[in-house]
N, C-alpha and C positions, 0 to 999 in steps of 0.2 A: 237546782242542784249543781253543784262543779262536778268538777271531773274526777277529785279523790271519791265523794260521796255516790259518784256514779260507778263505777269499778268496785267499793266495797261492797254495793247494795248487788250488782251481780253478783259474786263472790258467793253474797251469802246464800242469795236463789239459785245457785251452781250448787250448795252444799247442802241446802236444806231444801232442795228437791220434791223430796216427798211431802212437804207442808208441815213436818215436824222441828219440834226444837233439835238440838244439833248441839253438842260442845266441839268447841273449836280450840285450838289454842292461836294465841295471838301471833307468832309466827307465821301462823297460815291463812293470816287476813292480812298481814303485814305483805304475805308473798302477791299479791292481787296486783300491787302499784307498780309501774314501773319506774326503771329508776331515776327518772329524771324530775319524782315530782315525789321524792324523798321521803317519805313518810315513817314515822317512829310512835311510839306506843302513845302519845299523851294527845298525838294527831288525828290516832287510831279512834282515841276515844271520844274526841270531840266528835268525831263521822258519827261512829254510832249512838251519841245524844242527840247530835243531829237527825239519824233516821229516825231513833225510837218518838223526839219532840214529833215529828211529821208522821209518826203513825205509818210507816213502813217497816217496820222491824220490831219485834218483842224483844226483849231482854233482860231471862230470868234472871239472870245472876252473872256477873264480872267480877273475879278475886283470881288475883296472883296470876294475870296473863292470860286464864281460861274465862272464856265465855260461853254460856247456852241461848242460842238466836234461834229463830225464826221468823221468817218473813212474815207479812202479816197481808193481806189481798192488795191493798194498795201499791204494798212495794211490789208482789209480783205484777200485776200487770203496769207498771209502771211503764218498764220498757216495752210493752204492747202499744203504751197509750203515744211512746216517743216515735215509734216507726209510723203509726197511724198520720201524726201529724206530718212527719215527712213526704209520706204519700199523698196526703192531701195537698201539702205546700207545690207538690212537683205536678198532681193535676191542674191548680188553678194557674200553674204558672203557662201549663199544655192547654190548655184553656184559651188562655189570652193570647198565644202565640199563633194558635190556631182561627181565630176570631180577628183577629189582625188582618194573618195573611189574606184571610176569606174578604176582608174588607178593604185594602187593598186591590185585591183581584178585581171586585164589583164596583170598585171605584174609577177604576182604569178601563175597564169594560165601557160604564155609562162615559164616560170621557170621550171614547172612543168612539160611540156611539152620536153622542154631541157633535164631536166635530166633524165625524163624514156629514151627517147632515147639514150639517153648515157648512161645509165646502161643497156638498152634492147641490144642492136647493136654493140657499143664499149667495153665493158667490159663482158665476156659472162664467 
């Protein structure tokens, strides 16, 4: 999903809360965007064939600027399923930083290790 399809898809789980349909007027999905990423009613509506094809959003009825939405389970834990992955990306990343450092350390250790003995033993 981009970024408009991602702010409307809140929007509407902002609005339709309780897991019920919801009329909106277009206005008030238009108010979601900010304004840098310009968005107008023919924009509006591709998002929402957008979400309804992807089975995130119902959508009873659209005429003359009002629509009746509700999310659909998908779309709500959507952003559930987007934080999960970020938490996971940031463990494997604590993961390998940590398994590094650890290997590192045991590497410089046995090194260390190595060479007293070969300057204690070996070379006298």
């Amino acid at each position: 999903m981009d970024k408009r399809t991602t702010y409307l898809l809140n929007k509407i789980n902002e609005i339709c809360s309780e897991g019920s349909f919801k009329i909106v007027e277009e206005d008030e999905l238009l108010g979601c965007f900010p304004e840098k990423l310009k968005m107008d009613g023919d924009g509006l509506k591709q998002c929402l064939s957008y979400l309804k094809e992807h089975k995130l959003i119902d959508v009873k009825y659209a005429e003359e600027g009002m629509y009746c939405l509700c999310p659909l389970p998908e779309g709500r834990t959507y952003f559930e399923s987007v934080k999960e992955r970020k938490s996971d990306a940031f463990r494997r990343r604590r993961d390998i930083v940590l398994m590094t450092a650890l290997g590192a350390f045991f590497g410089a250790l046995v090194g260390s290790v190595c060479a007293w003995i070969l300057i204690t033993y070996l070379l006298p």
